[in-house]
N, CA and C atoms as an extended XYZ file, in Angstrom:
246
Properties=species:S:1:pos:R:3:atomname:S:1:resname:S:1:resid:I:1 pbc="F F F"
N       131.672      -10.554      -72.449 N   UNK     1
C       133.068      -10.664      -72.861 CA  UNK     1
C       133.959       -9.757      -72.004 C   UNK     1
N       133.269       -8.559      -71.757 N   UNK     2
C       134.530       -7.918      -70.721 CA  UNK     2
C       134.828       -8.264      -69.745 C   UNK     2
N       133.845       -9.089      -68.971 N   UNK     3
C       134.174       -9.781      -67.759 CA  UNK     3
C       135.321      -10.696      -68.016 C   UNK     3
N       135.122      -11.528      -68.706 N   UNK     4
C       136.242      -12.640      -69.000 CA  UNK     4
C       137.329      -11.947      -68.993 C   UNK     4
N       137.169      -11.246      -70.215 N   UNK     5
C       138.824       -9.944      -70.441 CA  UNK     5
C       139.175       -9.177      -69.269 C   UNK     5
N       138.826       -9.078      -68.156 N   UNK     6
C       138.921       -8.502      -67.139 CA  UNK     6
C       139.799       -9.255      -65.981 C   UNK     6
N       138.702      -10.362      -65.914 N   UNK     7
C       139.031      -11.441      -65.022 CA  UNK     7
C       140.275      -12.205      -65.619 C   UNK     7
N       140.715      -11.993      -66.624 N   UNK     8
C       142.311      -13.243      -67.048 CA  UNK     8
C       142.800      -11.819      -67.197 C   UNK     8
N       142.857      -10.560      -67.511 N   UNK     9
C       143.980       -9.442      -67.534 CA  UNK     9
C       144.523       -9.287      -65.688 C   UNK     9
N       143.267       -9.315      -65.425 N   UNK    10
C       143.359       -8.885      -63.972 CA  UNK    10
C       144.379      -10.144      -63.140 C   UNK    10
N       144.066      -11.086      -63.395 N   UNK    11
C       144.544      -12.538      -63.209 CA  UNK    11
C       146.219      -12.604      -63.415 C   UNK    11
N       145.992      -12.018      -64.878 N   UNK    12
C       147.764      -12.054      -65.048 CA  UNK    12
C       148.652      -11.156      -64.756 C   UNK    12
N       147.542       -9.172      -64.011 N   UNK    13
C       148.696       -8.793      -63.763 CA  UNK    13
C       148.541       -8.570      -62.381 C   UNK    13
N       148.199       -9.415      -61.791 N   UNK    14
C       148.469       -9.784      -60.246 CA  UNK    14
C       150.235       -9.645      -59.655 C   UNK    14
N       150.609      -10.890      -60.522 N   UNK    15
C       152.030      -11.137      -60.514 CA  UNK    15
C       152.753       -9.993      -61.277 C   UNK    15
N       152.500      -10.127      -62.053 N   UNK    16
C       152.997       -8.789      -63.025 CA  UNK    16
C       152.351       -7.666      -63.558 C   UNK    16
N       153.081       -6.527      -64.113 N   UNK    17
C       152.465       -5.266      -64.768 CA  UNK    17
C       152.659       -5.803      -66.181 C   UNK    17
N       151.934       -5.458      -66.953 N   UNK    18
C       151.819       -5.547      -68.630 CA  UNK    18
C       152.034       -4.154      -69.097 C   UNK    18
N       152.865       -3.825      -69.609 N   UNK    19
C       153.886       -2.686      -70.388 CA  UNK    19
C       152.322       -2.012      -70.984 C   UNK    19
N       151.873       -1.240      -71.063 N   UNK    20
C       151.052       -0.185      -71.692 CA  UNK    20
C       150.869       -0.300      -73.545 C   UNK    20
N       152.713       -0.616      -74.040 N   UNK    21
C       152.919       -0.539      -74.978 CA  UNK    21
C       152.365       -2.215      -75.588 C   UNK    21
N       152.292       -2.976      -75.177 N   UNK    22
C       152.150       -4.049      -75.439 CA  UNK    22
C       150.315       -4.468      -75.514 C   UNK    22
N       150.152       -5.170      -76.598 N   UNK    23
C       149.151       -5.441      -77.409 CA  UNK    23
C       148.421       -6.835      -76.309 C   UNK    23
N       147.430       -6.618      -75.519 N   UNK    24
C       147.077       -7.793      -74.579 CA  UNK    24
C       146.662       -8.240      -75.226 C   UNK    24
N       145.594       -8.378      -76.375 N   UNK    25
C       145.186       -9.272      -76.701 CA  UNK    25
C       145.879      -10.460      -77.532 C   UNK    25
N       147.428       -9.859      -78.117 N   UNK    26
C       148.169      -10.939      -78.797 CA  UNK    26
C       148.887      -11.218      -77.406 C   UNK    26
N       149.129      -10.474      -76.499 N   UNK    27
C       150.336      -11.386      -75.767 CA  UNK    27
C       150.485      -12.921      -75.329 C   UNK    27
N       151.251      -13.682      -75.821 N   UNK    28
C       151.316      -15.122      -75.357 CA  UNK    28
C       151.881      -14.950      -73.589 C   UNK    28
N       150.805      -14.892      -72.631 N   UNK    29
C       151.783      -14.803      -71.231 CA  UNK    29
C       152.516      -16.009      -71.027 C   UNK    29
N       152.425      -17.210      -72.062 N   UNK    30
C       153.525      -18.314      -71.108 CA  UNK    30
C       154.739      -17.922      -72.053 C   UNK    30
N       155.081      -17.580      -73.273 N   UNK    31
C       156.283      -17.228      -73.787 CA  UNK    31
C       156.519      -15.865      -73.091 C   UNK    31
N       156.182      -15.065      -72.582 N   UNK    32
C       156.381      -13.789      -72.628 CA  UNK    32
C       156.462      -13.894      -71.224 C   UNK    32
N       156.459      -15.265      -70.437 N   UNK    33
C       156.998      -14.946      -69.380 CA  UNK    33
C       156.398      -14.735      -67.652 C   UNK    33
N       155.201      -14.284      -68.383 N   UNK    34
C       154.202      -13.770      -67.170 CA  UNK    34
C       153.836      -15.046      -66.470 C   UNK    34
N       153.306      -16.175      -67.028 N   UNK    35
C       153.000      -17.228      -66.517 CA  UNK    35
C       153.300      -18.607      -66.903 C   UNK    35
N       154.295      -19.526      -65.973 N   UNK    36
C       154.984      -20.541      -66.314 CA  UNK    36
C       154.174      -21.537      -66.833 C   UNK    36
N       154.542      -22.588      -66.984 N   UNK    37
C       153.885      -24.014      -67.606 CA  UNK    37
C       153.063      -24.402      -66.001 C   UNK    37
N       153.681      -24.570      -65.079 N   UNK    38
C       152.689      -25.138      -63.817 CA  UNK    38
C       151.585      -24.160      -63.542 C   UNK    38
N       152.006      -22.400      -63.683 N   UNK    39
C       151.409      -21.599      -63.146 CA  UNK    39
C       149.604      -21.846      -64.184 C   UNK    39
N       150.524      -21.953      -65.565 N   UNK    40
C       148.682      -21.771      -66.627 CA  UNK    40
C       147.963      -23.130      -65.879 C   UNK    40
N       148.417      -24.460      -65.132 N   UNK    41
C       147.751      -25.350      -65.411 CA  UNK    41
C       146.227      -24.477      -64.160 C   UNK    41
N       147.168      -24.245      -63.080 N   UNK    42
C       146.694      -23.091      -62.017 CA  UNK    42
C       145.454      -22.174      -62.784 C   UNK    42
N       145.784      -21.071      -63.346 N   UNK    43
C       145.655      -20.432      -63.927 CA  UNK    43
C       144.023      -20.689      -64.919 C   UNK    43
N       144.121      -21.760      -65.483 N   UNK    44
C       143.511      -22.493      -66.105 CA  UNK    44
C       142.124      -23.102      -65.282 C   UNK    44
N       142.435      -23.501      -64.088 N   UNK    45
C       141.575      -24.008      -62.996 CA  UNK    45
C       140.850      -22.959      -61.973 C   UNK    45
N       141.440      -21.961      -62.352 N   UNK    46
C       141.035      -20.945      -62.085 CA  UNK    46
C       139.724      -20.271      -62.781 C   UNK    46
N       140.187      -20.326      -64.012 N   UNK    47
C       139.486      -20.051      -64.959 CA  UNK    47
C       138.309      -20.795      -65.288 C   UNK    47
N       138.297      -22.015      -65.060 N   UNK    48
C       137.236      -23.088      -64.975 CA  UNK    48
C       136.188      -23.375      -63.770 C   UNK    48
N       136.870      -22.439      -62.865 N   UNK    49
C       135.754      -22.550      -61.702 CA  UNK    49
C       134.925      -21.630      -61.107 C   UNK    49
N       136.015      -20.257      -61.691 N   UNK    50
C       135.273      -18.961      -61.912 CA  UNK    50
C       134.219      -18.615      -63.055 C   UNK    50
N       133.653      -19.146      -63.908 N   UNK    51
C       132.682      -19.258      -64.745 CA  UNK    51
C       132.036      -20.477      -65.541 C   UNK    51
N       132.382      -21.726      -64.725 N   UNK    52
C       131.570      -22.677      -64.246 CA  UNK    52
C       131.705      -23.730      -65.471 C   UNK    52
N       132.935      -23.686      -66.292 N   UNK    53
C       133.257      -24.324      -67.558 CA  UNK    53
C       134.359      -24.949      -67.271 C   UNK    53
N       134.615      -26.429      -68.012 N   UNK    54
C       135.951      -26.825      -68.072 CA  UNK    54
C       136.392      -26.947      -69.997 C   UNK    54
N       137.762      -27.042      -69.735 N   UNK    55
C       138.607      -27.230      -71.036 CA  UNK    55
C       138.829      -28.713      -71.266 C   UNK    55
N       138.604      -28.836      -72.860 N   UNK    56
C       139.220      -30.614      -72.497 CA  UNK    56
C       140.577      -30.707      -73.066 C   UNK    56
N       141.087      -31.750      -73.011 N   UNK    57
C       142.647      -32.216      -73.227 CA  UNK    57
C       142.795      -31.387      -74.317 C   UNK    57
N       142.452      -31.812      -75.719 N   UNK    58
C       142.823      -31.047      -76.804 CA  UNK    58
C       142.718      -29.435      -76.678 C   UNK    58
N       141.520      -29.032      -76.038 N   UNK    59
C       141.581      -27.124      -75.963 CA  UNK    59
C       142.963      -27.104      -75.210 C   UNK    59
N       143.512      -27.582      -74.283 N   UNK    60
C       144.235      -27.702      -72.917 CA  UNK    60
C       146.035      -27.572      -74.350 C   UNK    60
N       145.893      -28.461      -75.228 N   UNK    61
C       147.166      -28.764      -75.803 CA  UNK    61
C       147.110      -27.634      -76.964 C   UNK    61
N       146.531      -26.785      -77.556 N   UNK    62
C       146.163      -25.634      -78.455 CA  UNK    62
C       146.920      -24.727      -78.285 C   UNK    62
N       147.582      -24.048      -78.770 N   UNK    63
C       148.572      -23.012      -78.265 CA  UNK    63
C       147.850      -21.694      -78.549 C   UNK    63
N       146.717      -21.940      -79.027 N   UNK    64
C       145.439      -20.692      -78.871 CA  UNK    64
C       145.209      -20.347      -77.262 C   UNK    64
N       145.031      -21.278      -76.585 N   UNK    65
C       145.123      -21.128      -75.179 CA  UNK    65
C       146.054      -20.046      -74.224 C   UNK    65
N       147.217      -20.057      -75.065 N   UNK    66
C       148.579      -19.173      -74.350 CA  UNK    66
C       148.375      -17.993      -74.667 C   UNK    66
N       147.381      -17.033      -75.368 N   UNK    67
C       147.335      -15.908      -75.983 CA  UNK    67
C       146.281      -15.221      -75.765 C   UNK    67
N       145.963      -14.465      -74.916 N   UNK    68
C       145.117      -13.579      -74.107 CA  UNK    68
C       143.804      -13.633      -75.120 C   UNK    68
N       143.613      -12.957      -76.113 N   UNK    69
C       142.320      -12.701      -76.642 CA  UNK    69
C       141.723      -13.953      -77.523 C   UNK    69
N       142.730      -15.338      -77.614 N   UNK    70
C       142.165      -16.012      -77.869 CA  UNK    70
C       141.879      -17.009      -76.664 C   UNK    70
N       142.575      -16.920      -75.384 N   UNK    71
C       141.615      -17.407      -74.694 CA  UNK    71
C       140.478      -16.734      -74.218 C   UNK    71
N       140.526      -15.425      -74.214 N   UNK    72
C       139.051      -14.486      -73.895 CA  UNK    72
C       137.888      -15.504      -74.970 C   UNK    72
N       138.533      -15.593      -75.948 N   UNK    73
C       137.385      -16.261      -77.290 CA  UNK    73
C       137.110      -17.352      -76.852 C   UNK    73
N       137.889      -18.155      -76.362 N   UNK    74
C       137.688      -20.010      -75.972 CA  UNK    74
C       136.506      -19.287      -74.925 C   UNK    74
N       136.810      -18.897      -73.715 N   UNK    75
C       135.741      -18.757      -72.439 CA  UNK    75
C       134.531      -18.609      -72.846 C   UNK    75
N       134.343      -17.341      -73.872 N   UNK    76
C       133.571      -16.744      -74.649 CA  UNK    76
C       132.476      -17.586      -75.176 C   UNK    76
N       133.220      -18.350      -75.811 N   UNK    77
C       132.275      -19.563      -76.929 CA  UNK    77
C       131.581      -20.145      -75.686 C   UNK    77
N       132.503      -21.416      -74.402 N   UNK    78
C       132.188      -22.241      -73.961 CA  UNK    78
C       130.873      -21.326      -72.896 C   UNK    78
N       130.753      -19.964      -72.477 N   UNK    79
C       129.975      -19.632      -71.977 CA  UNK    79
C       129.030      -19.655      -72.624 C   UNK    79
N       128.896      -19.403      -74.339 N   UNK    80
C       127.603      -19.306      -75.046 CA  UNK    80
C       126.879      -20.801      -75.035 C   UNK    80
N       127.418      -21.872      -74.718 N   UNK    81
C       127.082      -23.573      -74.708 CA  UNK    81
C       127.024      -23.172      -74.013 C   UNK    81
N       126.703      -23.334      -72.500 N   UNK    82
C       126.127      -23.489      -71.544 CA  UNK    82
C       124.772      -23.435      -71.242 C   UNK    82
């Protein structure tokens, strides 16, 4: 799990710094700004090729997806299926 949490923190503050004060694991980065609607699809494919899993349509439309520690959890699970 820390890898994952590593690899999407690290991921999102490429572009940006994440305030200290701010709670990563709730942050939504597409409301909050860090990463647009084209950037997650990116983002996302990223994520799917760096640990060898894909998302399907419905995980993809979940707004669990937009929120750091619950996508750490989605990766999480789909790594334990494998």
């Amino acid at each position: 799990m820390e890898k994952v949490k590593e690899f999407i923190v690290d991921y999102i503050q490429r572009e940006y710094t994440i305030s200290e004060d701010i709670d990563i694991m709730e942050l939504n980065y597409v409301e909050s700004g860090y990463i647009d609607s084209m950037g997650m699809i990116q983002f996302i494919a990223v994520i799917e090729d760096e640990f060898g899993i894909s998302f399907s349509d419905d995980e993809l439309a979940e707004p669990d997806i937009k929120v750091v520690g619950k996508l750490i959890n989605m990766v999480v699970k789909k790594l334990e299926e494998v």
